[in-house]
ZALO-811620 format. One record per residue (C-alpha): x, y, z; residue in three letters. Coordinates in steps of 0.001 Angstrom, whole numbers, padded with zeros to 6 digits, always signed. Layout:
XYZALA/...
REM end
This chain:
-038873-000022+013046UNK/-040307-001864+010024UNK/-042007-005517+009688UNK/-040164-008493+009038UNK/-040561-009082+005342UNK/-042292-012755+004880UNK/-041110-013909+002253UNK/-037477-014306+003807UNK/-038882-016945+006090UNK/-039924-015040+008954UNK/-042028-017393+010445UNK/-039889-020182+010188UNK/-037267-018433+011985UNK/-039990-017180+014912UNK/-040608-021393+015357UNK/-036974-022149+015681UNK/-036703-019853+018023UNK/-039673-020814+019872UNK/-038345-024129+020128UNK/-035048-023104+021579UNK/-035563-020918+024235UNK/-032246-021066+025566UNK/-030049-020008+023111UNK/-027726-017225+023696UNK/-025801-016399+020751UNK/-026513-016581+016774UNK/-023456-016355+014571UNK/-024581-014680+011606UNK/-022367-015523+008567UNK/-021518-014227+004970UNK/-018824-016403+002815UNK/-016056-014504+001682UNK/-014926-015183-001933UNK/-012143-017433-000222UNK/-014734-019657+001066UNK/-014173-018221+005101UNK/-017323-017451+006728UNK/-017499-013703+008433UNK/-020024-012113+009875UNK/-021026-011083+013199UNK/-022918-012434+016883UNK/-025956-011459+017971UNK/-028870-012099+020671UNK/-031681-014163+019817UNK/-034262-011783+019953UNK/-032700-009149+017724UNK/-032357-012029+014941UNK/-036568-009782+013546UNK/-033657-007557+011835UNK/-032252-009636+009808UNK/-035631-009825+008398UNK/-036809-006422+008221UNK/-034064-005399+005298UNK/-032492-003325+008575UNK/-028803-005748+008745UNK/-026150-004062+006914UNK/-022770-005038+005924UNK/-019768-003549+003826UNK/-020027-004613+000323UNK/-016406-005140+000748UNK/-017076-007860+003246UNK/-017146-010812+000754UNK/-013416-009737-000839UNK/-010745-009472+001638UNK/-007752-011310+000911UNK/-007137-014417+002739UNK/-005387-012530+006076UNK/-008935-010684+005941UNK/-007594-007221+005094UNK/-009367-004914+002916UNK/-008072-004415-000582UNK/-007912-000971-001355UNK/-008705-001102-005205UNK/-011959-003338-004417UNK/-013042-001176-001438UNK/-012807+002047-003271UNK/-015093+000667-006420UNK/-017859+000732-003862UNK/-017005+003530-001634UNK/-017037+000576+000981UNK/-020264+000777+000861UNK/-022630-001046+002765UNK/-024749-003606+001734UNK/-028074-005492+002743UNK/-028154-009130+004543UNK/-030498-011609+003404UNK/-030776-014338+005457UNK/-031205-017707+004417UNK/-033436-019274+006718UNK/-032471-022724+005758UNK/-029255-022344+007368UNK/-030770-021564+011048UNK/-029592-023669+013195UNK/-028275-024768+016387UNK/-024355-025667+016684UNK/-024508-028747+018663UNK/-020768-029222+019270UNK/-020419-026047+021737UNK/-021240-025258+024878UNK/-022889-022282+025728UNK/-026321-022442+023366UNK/-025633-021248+019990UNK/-027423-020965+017011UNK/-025538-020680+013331UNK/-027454-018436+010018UNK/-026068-017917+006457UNK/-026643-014604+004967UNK/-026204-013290+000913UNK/-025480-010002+000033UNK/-027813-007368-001863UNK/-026516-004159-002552UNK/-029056-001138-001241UNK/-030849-000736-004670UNK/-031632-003846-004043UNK/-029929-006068-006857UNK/-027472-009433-005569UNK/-024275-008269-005349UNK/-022310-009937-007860UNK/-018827-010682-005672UNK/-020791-012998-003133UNK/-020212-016636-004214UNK/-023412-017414-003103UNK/-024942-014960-005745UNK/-022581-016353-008259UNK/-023864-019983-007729UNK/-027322-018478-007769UNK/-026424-016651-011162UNK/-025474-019929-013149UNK/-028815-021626-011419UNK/-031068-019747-012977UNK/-029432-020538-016443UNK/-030979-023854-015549UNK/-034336-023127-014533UNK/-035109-021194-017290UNK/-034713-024678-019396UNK/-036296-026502-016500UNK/-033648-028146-015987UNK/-032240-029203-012413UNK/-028293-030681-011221UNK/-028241-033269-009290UNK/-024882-032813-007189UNK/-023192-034418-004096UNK/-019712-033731-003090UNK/-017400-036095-001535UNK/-014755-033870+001620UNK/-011266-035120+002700UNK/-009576-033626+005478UNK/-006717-034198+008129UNK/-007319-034967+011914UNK/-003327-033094+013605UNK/-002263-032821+016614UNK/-003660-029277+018166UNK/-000053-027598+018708UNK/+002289-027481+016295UNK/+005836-028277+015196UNK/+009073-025951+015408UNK/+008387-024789+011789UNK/+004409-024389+012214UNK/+004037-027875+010323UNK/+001347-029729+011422UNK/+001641-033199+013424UNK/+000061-036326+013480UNK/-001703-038052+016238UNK/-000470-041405+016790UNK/-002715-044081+017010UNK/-003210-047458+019200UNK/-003073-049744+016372UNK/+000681-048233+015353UNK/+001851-046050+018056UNK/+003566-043516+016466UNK/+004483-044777+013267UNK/+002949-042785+010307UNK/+004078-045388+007465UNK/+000691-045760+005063UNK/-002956-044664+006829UNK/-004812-047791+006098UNK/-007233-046774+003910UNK/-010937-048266+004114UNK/-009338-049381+007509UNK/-012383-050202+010186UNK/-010209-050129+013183UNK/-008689-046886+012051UNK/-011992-045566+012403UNK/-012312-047136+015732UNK/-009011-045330+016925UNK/-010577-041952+016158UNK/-014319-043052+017223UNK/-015147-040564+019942UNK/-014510-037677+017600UNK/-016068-039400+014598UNK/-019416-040087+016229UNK/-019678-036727+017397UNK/-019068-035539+014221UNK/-021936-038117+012744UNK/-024727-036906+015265UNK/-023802-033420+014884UNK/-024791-033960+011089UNK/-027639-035828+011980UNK/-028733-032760+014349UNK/-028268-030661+012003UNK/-029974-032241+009091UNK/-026712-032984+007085UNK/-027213-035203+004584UNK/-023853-037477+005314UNK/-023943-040760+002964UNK/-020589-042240+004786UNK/-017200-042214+006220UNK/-014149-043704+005564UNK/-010703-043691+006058UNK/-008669-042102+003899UNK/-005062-042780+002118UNK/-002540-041144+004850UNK/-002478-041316+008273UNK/-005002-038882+009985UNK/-006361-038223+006918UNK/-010415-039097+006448UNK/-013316-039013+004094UNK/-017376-037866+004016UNK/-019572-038331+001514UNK/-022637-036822+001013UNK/-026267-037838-000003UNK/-027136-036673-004104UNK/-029361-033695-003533UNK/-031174-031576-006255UNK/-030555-028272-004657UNK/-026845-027023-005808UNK/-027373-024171-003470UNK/-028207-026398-000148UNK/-025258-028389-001526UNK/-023144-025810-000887UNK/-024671-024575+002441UNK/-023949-027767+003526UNK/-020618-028216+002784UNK/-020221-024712+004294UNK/-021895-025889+007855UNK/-020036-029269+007066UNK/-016442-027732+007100UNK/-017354-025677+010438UNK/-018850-028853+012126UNK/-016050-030536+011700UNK/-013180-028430+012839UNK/-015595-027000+015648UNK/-016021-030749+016929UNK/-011864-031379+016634UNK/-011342-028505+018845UNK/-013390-029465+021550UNK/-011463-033272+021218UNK/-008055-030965+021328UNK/-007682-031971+017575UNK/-007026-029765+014443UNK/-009145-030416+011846UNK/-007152-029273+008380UNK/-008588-029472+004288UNK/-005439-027842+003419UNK/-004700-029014-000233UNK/-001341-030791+000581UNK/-000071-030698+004221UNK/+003340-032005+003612UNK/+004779-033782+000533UNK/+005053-037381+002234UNK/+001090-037280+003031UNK/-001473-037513+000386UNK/-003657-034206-000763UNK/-007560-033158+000212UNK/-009868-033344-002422UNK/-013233-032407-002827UNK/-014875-034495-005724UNK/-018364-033836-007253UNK/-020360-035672-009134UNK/-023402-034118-010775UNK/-026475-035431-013007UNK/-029274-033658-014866UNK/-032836-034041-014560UNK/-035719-032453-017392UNK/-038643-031014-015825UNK/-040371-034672-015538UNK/-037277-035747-013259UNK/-035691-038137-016317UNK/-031573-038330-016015UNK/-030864-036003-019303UNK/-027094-038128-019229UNK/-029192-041580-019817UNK/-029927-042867-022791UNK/-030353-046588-022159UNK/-026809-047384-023161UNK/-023233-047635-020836UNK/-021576-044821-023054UNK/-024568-042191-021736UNK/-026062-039716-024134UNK/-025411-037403-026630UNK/-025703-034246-023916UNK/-023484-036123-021543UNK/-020831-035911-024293UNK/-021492-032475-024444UNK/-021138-031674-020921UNK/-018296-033950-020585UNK/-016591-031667-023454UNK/-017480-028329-021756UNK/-016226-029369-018555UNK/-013069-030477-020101UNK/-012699-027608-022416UNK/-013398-024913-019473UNK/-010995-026892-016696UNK/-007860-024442-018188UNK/-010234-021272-017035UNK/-011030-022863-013827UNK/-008298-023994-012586UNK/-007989-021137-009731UNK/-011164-022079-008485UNK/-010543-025323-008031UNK/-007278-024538-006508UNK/-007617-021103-005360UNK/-004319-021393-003247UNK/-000342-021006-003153UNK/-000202-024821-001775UNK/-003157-026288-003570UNK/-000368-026949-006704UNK/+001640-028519-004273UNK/-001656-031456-004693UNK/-001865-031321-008547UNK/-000218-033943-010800UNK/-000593-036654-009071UNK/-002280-039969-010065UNK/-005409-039167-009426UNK/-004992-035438-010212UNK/-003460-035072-013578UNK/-002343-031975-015667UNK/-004509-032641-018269UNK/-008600-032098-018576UNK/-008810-036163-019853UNK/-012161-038058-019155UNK/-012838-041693-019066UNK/-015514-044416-017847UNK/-014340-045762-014709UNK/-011492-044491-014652UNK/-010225-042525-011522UNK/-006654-041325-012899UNK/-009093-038609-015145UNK/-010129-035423-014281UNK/-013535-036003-015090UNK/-014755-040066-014456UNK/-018271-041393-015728UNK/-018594-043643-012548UNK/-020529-047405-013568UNK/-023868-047812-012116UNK/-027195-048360-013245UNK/-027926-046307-016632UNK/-030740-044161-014915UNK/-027445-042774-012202UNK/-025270-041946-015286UNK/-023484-038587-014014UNK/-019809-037296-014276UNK/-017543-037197-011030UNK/-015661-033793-011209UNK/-012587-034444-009503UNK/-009646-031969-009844UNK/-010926-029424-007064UNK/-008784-029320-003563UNK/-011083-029440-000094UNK/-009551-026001+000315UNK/-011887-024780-002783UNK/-014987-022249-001969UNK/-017862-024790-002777UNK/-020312-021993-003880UNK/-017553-020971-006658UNK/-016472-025148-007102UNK/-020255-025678-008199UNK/-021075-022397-010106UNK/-017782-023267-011818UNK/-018763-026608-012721UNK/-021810-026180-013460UNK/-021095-023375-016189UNK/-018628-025831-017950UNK/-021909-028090-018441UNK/-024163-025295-020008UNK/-020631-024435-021949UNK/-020503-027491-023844UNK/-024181-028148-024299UNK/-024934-025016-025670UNK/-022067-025038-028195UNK/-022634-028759-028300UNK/-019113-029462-028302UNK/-017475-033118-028594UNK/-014758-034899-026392UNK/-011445-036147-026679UNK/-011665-040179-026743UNK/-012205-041437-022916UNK/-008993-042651-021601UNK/-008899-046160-020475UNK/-005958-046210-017775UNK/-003332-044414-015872UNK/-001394-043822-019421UNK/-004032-042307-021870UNK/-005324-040349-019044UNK/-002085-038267-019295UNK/-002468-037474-023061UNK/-005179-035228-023316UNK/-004426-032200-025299UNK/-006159-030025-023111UNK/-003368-029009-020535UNK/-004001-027220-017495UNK/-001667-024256-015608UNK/+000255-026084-013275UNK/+001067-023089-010734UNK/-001144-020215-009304UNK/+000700-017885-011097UNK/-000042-019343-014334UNK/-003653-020233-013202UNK/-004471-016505-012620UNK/-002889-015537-015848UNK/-005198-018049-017615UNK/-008403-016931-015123UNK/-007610-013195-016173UNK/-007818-014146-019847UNK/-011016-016103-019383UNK/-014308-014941-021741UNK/-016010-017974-020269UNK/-015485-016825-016695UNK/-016910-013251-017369UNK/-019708-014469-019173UNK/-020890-017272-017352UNK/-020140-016570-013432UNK/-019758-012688-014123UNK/-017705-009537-014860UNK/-017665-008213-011750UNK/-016760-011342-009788UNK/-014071-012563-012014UNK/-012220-008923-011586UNK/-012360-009086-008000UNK/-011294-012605-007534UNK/-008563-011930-010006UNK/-007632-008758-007867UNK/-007778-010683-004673UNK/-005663-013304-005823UNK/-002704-010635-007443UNK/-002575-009417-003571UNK/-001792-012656-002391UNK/+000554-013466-004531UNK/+002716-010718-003873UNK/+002245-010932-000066UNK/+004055-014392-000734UNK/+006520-013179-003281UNK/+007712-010485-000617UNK/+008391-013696+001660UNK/+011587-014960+001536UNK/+011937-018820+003186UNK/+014203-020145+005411UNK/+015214-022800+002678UNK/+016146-020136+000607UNK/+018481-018931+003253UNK/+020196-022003+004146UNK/+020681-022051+000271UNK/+021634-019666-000989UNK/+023018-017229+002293UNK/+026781-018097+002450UNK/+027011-020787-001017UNK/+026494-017942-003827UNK/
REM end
């Protein structure tokens, strides 16, 4: 048996463990290109593998549909081959919400000649990243989560239920948004939640209550690692419906849970610092500078492209067109019915809130994604429509956006940007993974249509 390799954090991991003697279990997991974590358990003191290049996974690990079944096409480009783990040492640590001592660790995928393999988001983010450093340039991003607290069982037709509360009983009319006492109804739950981040080192800014009943919102702290941004959103997601279980809730960022309640967003907002940490989007002035323009334009310019990755899903279109998701890439100061909002603030916080993406979006592929429409328009130095100013102007862009998965994929398929900024390889697989969900759900025929169209036509 070989050495563990240093430089993947060995020694870190040896302390952790050293500090928790009585764990049990580590769940070692790889994100899938859906944004579901896989992997597999083991015992503490086999975790020296991990770091000895000796853990092996099928390359084909990362692009299962979203049942997680193999897809024959992608499986057979690799021979389902295996590839190698990389842990990311970061990422080790305990899950304090269960009860039988259990540690959590993040993993990437290398393939056995050693180069990232290309269809782990992870790598992808990775990919864009060093488009950055090689300027010296670093994003400044923090994402803000929305997601549903249901009822644990279900209804007749699998839709999901809400709790009722003490304030209204059962009624569901409105969720009292920013509402204190709301909070207070859910409290138990919602403090474990808050010192399971803190135990974990989450950066969590706030939370709030959201528009619909059961439905909630955490933001987190502006950090100037993308990647730890998305690890954290990752270990975020899992806190959060681990903790619901264990209060018999269902946690839920499904994009739209039924039409009457409002959708699950995940917004971003991202800044750029130079290598001497100065915002590259301030200038001195409220407009921003010339490269926020230019990013501003790219982003807008590349939303058509990136549509399925910000809603990757058959119901995630069920979210889009709303008022504060429109079906149009428009921009704006202050202005929260656009796509893309310059938020006010002091001039040295300029940054641009990104804010078409659904909750149920992978984060690694949200933020690679993103961050590629920046370098887009900066490097072809590309101009923007006129902001909009209100709910009106923010319709009229003439940028217009697929309003259907179907449509999305088609314009994802046809994307140069997408193969030449997040990757060849990646964009065919996601494109293949997505045609065999679609016709899963076209070979689905739903009761609605039945008590249509059975004994009328």
């Amino acid at each position: 048996m070989g050495q563990p390799d240093p430089s993947l954090g060995w020694q870190q991991a040896q302390q952790f463990l050293s500090d928790n003697p009585d764990l049990e279990l580590i769940e070692v997991l790889l994100t899938d290109l859906n944004g579901t974590q896989r992997g597999k358990w083991i015992e503490p003191h086999k975790l020296d593998k991990l770091f000895q290049w000796d853990f092996k996974m099928p390359l084909s690990a990362v692009m299962p549909d979203i049942w997680g079944r193999d897809i024959e096409p992608l499986c057979d480009r690799t021979g389902d081959a295996d590839g190698l783990i990389k842990p990311v040492v970061s990422t080790l640590k305990r899950e304090p919400w269960l009860a039988r001592p259990t540690a959590q660790m993040m993993m990437s995928m290398v393939q056995q000649r050693g180069s990232p393999w290309g269809c782990d988001p992870r790598v992808v983010l990775e990919q864009v990243l060093a488009r950055y450093q090689e300027r010296g340039w670093t994003p400044v991003m923090a994402p803000e989560l929305e997601f549903y607290l249901f009822q644990s069982q279900r209804g007749e037709q699998g839709q999901p239920l809400l709790p009722g509360t003490s304030l209204h009983g059962d009624c569901q009319i409105g969720g009292q948004v920013y509402s204190t006492e709301m909070l207070q109804d859910s409290a138990e739950l919602l403090h474990e939640i808050r010192q399971s981040c803190n135990e974990m080192g989450l950066p969590l800014d706030g939370l709030v209550k959201e528009l619909s009943a059961g439905q909630f919102e955490l933001n987190m702290f502006h950090q100037q690692n993308p990647l730890k941004v998305a690890d954290d959103v990752q270990t975020l997601k899992r806190l959060i419906k681990g903790v619901a279980r264990k209060h018999d809730r269902t946690a839920s960022f499904i994009a739209k849970p039924a039409a009457e309640l409002a959708g699950n967003g995940m917004h971003v907002h991202v800044s750029l610092l130079d290598a001497d940490g100065n915002n590259l989007f301030d200038d001195g002035t409220d407009q921003g500078s010339d490269l926020l323009r230019h990013a501003v334009a790219g982003l807008a310019q590349t939303l058509p492209d990136s549509i399925l990755l910000l809603a990757p899903h058959l119901n995630s279109y069920r979210r889009m067109g709303g008022v504060h998701t429109p079906k149009v890439a428009s921009w704006g100061y202050e202005n929260r019915n656009a796509s893309l909002r310059i938020p006010n603030g002091a001039a040295a916080a300029r940054r641009i809130e990104y804010r078409l993406a659904g909750a149920d979006s992978n984060i690694y592929l949200l933020l690679a994604t993103m961050l590629a429409g920046v370098l887009y328009g900066i490097d072809n130095q590309l101009q923007p429509e006129a902001p909009s100013q209100d709910f009106e102007s923010s319709q009229n862009s003439k940028i217009n956006l697929p309003t259907n998965w179907y449509s999305a994929l088609e314009q994802f398929e046809r994307s140069e940007f997408m193969r030449e900024y997040l990757g060849r390889d990646f964009t065919e697989a996601y494109a293949i993974i997505k045609q065999r969900e679609q016709e899963e759900f076209r070979q689905h025929i739903s009761k609605l249509e039945y008590e249509t169209y059975l004994a009328l036509v």
